[in-house]
C-alpha positions as CSV (number, residue, x, y, z in Angstrom):
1,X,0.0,0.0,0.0
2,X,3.1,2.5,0.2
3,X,2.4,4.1,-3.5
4,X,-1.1,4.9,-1.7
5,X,1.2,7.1,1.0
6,X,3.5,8.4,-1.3
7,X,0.3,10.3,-3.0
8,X,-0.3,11.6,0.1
9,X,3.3,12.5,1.4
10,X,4.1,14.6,-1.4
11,X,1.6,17.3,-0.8
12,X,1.7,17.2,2.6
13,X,5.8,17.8,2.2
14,X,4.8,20.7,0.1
15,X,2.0,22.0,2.4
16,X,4.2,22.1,5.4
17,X,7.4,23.7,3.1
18,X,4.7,26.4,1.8
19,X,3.4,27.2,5.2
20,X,6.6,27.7,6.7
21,X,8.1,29.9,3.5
22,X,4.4,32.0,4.5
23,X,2.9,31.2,1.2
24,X,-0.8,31.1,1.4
25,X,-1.6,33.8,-1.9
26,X,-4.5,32.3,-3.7
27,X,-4.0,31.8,-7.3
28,X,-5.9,30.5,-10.3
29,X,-2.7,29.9,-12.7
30,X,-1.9,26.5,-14.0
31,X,1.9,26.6,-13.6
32,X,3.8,24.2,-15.1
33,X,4.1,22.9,-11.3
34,X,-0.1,22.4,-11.1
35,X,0.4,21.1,-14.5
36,X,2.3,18.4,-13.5
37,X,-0.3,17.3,-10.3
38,X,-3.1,17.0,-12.7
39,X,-1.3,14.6,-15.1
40,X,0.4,12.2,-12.4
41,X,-3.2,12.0,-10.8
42,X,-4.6,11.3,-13.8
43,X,-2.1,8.9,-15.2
44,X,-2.6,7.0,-11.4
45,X,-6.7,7.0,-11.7
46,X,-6.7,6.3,-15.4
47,X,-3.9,3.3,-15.2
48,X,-4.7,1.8,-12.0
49,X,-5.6,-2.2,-12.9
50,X,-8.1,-4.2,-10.9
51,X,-8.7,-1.1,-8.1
52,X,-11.5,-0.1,-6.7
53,X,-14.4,-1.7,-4.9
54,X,-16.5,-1.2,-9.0
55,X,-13.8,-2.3,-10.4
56,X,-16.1,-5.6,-11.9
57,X,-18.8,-4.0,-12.2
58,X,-17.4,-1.3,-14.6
59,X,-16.0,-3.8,-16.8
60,X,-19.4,-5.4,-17.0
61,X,-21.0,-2.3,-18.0
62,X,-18.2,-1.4,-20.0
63,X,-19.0,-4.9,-22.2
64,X,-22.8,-3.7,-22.5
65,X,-21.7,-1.2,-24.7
66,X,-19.4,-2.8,-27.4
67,X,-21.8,-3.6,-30.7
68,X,-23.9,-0.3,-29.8
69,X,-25.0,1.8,-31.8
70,X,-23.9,5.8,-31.0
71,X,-27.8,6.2,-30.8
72,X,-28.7,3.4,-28.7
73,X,-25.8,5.1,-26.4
74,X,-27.6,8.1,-25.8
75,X,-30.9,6.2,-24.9
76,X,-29.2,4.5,-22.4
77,X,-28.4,6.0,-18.5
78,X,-25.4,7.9,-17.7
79,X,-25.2,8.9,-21.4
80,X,-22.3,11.1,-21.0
81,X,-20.3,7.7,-19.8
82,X,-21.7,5.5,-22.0
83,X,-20.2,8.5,-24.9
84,X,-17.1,8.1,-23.1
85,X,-17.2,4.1,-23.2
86,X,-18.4,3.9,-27.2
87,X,-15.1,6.4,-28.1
88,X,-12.7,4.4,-26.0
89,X,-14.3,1.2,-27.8
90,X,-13.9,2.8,-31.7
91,X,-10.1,4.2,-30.8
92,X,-9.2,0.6,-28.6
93,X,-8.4,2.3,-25.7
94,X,-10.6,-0.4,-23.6
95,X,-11.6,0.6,-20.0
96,X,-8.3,2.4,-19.8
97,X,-9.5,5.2,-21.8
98,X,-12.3,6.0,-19.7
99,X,-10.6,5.7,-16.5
100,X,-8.2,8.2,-18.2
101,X,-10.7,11.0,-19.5
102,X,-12.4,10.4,-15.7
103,X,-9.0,11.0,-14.0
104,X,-8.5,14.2,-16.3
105,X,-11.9,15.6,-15.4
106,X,-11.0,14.9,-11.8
107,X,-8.0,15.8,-11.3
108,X,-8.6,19.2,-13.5
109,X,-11.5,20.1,-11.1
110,X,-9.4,19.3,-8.3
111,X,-6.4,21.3,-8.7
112,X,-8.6,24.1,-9.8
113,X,-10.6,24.1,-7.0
114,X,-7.8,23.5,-4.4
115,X,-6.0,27.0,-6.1
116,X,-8.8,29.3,-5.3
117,X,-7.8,28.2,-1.5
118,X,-5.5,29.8,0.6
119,X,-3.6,26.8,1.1
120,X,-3.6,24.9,-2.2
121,X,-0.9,22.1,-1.2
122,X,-2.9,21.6,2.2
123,X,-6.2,21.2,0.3
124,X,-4.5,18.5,-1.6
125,X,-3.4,16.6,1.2
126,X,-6.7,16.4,2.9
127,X,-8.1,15.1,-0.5
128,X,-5.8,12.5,-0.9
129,X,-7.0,10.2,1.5
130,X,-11.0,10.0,0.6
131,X,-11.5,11.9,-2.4
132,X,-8.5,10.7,-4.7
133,X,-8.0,7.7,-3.1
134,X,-11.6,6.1,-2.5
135,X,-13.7,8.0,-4.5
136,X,-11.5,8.6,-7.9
137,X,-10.4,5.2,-7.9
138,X,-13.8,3.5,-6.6
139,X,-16.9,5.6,-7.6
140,X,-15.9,6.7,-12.0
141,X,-18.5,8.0,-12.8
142,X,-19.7,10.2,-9.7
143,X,-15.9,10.6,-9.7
144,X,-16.5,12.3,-13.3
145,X,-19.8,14.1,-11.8
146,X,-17.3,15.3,-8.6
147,X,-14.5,17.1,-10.9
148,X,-17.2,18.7,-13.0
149,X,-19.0,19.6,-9.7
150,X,-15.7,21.3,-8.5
151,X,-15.0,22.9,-11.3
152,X,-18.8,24.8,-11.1
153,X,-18.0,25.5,-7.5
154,X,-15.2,28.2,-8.8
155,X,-17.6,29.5,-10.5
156,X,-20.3,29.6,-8.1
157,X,-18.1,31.3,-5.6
158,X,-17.2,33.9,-8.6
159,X,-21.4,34.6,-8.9
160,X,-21.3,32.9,-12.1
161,X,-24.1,30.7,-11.6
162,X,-24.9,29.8,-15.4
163,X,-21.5,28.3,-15.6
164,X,-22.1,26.2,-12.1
165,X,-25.5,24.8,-13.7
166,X,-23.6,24.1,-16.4
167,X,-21.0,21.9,-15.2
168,X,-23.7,20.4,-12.9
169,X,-25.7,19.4,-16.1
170,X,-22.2,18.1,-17.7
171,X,-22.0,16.3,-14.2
172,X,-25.7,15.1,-14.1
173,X,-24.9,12.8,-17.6
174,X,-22.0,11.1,-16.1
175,X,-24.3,10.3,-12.9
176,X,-27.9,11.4,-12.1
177,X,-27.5,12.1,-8.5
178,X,-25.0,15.3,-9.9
179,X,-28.8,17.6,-10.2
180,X,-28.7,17.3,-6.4
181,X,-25.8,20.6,-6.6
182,X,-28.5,22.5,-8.6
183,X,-30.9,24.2,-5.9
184,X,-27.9,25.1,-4.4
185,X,-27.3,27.6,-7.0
186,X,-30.9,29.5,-6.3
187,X,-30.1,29.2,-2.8
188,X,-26.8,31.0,-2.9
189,X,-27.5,33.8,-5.8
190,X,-28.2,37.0,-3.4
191,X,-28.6,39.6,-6.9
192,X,-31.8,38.7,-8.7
193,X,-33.1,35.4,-6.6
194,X,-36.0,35.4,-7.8
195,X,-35.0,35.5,-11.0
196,X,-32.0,32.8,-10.7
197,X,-34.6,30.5,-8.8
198,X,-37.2,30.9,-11.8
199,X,-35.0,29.7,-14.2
200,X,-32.7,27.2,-12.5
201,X,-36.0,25.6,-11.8
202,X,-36.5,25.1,-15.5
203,X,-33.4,23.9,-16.1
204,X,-34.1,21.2,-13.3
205,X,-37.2,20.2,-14.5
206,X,-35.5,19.9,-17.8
207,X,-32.9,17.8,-17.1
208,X,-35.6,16.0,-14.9
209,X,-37.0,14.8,-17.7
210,X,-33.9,14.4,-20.2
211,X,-32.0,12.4,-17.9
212,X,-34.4,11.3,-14.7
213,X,-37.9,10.7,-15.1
214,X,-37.2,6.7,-16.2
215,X,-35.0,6.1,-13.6
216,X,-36.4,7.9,-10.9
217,X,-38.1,4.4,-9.2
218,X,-35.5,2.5,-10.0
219,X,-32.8,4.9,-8.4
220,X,-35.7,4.9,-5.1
221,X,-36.2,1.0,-5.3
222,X,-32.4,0.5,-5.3
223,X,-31.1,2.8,-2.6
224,X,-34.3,3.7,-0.1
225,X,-36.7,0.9,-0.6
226,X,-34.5,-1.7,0.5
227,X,-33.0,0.3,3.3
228,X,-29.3,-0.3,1.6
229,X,-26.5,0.2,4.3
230,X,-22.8,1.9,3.5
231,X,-20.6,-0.1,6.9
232,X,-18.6,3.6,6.7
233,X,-21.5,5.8,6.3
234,X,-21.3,7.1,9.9
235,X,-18.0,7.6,9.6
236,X,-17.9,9.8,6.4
237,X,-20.5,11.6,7.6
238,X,-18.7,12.5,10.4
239,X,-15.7,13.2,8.5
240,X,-18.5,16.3,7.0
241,X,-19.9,17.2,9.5
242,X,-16.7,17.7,11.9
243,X,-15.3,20.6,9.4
244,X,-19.2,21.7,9.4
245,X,-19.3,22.8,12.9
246,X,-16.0,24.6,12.8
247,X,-17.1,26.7,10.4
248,X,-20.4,27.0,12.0
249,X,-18.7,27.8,15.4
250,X,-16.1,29.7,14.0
251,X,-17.4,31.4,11.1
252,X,-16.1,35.5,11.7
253,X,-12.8,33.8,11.7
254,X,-12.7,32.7,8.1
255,X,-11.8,35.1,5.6
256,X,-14.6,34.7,3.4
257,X,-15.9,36.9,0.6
258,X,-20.1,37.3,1.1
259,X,-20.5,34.7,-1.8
260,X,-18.2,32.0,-0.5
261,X,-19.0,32.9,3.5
262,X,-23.1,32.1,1.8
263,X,-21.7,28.9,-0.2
264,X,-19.8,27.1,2.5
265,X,-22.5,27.7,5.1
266,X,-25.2,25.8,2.8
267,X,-22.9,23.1,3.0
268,X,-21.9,22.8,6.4
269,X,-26.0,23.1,7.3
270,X,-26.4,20.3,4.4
271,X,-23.8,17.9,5.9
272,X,-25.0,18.7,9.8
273,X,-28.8,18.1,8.7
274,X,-27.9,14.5,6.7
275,X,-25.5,13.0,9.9
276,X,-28.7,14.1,12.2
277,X,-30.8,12.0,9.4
278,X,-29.1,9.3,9.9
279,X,-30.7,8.9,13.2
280,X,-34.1,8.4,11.3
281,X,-33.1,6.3,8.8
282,X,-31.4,2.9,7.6
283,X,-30.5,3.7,4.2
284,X,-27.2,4.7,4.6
285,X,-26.4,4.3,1.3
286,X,-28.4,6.6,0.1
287,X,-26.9,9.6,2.3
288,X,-23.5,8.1,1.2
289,X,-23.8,9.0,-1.8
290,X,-24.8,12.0,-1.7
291,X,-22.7,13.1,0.9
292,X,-19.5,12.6,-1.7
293,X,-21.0,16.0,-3.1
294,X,-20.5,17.8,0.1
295,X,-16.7,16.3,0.5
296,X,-14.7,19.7,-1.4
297,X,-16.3,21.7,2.2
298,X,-13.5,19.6,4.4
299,X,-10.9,21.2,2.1
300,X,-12.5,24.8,2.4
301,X,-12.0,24.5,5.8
302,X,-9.0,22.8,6.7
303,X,-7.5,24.7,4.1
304,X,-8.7,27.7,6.2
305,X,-7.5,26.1,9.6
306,X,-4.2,27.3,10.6
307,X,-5.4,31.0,10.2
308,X,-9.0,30.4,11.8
309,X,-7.3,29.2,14.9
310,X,-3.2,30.4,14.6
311,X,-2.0,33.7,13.5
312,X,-3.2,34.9,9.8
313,X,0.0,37.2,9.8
314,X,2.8,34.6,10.8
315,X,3.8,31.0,9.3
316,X,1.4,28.3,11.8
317,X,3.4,25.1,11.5
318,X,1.9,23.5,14.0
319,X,-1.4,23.7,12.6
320,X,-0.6,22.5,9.6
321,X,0.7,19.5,11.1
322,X,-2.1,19.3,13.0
323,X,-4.5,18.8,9.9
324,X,-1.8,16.6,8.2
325,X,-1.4,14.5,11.4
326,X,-5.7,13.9,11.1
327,X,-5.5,12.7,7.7
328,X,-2.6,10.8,8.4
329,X,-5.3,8.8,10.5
330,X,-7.7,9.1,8.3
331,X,-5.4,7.4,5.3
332,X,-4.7,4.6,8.0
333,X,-7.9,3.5,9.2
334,X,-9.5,3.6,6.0
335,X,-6.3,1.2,4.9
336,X,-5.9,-0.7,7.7
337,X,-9.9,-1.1,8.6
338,X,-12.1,-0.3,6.1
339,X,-14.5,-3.2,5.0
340,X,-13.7,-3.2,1.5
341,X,-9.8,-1.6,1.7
342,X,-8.8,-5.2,0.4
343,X,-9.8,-4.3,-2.7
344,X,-7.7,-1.4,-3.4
345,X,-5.3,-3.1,-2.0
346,X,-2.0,-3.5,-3.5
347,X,-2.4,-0.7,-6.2
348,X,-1.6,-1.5,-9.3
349,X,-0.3,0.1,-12.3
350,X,-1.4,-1.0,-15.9
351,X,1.7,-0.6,-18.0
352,X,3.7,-2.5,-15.1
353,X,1.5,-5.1,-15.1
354,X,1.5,-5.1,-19.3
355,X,5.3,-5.2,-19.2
356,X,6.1,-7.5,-16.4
C-alpha cells in the first residue's frame, strides 16, 4: 500500500514547506508545477488495474456497450459515460481510456478548486486520502460528476451561476445524483433570486426529464426501498460534519468573501442536517452517496485552519501539522480497517502489469 502514502506525502511535504516559506496567496494559474499534479493524478486513476471496490462491475458495464450503436448510447443512462465508453471502444483504448478522461476531469476540477484556496498544497493533502484515493479510484462515474462539480464550484463562488449549472448538467450525464448541486445555485444567488430560482427551476425540470424521469423508481427502489447500508456511512459523515461545525462555530474567523461565506454555510448546514438524518433512517447508502458532493467543504475548511485558529500574519506550522497529522489517521484506518480496503489493495499500475 506504500504508492497509496507516497500520493499523500508529497503534498503534505509541500503544504508544510509552503506554510513555513508564509505562502498562502490564492491563485488561479496552471503553472507548469499544477500542470504536473493533474497529469500524475490522472495517469494514477486512469492506469490503475483491478482497483476499486466497481472495479467488476465497470468492466461489465463497459462490455454492454461494445456492438452499440452511437444512438442506442444516448438512450441508455449515464449517457455522457456510456459516450465516453463507445469512443474508447472505436479508438481501442478499452476501459483504460475512460478511467483516463475520468482521472482528467478529476484531477482538473481538483487542482482548480484547491488553487482558489488559501492553502492549495494543504487542500490536496486532505483530498488524498478520501476523495483521490476512495472516491477517484472507486466511484468513476460520480468521480466524473465530482470534478465537473468542482469545477462549477469556482464559479459559483465567482457569482457565475450559469457556468455552475452548467458543469452540474455536464456532471448530471455522467451520474444522475450530480442535479442534487442544482438548488444550491438558487439558494446561494443574493442579486436577482428570484429570477435565478425561476429559471434554475426550468433547467431542473428539464434535465428531470432528459436524464431522470425513467429512472427515478428505480434509483428509489435500489437505494431507499431496500433500506441499503454503507458499513462507513457514519464515519464519512462524520468526517462532514466535523469541518461543518467549525465553520459554524467559528465562522467570523474565516476570511470569506459574502459569496463564498453564503456557499460554504449551505454546505456545512447540508452535511449537519444529513449526519442528524441518519438517526431516522437505515438507508445509509443513500446519504452516502450524496454526501461525496458535500466532500470539497472539508478542504475549504482545513484549508482555512491554521489561520481560523493560529496567527493569519505569521507561518502556523503547528497547525498544519495538525491537519496533516488527522489525515494521516484518516489514510490509516481507511487502509488498515475499512470493509472493502482489500480491494484497493495492493495498487496496481497498468503498464507495469503489461510489461512485467
Amino acid at each position: 500500500m506504500w504508492p497509496y502514502w507516497v500520493m499523500f506525502a508529497v503534498p503534505a511535504f509541500f503544504a508544510l514547506s509552503a506554510e513555513m516559506r508564509k505562502n498562502k496567496i490564492r491563485s488561479t494559474n496552471l503553472n507548469n508545477e499544477w500542470m504536473s499534479v493533474i497529469i500524475v493524478m490522472t495517469l494514477l486513476i486512469g492506469y490503475r488495474f483491478e482497483v476499486g471496490g466497481d472495479w467488476g462491475n465497470y468492466l461489465g458495464r463497459f462490455d454492454e456497450i461494445y456492438g452499440t450503436s452511437l444512438d442506442d448510447v444516448w438512450m441508455m443512462k449515464d449517457p455522457g459515460y456510456n459516450l465516453i465508453s463507445w469512443l474508447s471502444i472505436q479508438m481501442e483504448w478499452g476501459i483504460y481510456g475512460v478511467n483516463l478522461f475520468g482521472g482528467a476531469v478529476f484531477s482538473t476540477g481538483l487542482v482548480l478548486f484547491c488553487l482558489h484556496l488559501p492553502r492549495p498544497w494543504l487542500a490536496l493533502a486532505v483530498a488524498i486520502p478520501y476523495l483521490l484515493i476512495v472516491v477517484a479510484m472507486g466511484y468513476s462515474r460520480q468521480a466524473i460528476a465530482l470534478g465537473f462539480a468542482m469545477l462549477g464550484l469556482v464559479q459559483l463562488e465567482r457569482n457565475k451561476t450559469l457556468w455552475f449549472v452548467f458543469y452540474g448538467f455536464l456532471g448530471a450525464t455522467f451520474h444522475k445524483s450530480a442535479v442534487l448541486l442544482l438548488p444550491i445555485a438558487a439558494l446561494v444567488n443574493s442579486r436577482n433570486r428570484y429570477w435565478t430560482i425561476a429559471w434554475v427551476t426550468v433547467i431542473a425540470i428539464f434535465v428531470y426529464q432528459v436524464l431522470l424521469k425513467d429512472s427515478t423508481e428505480n434509483l428509489y427502489g435500489a437505494y431507499v426501498e431496500p433500506q441499503m447500508q454503507s458499513s462507513g456511512a457514519l464515519i464519512r459523515l462524520l468526517m462532514n460534519a466535523i469541518p461543518s461545525l467549525i465553520l459554524l462555530r467559528w465562522l467570523n474567523h474565516f476570511q470569506f468573501k459574502r459569496s463564498e461565506a453564503k456557499l460554504w454555510l449551505m454546505f456545512a448546514y447540508i452535511s449537519s442536517g444529513m449526519l442528524g438524518l441518519l438517526m431516522f433512517t437505515s438507508a445509509t447508502t443513500a446519504l452516502d452517496r450524496m454526501a461525496l458532493y458535500l466532500l470539497p467543504l472539508q478542504l475549504v475548511v482545513f484549508s482555512h485552519f491554521p489561520e481560523v485558529f493560529g496567527n493569519p500574519r505569521k507561518s502556523n506550522d503547528a497547525l498544519v501539522v495538525a491537519v496533516l497529522l488527522y489525515y494521516t489517521a484518516v489514510e490509516f484506518v481507511w487502509l488498515n480497517y475499512a470493509d472493502n480496503a482489500y480491494a484497493w489493495i495492493p495498487y496496481r499500475f497498468y503498464p507495469l502489469e503489461a510489461w512485467f
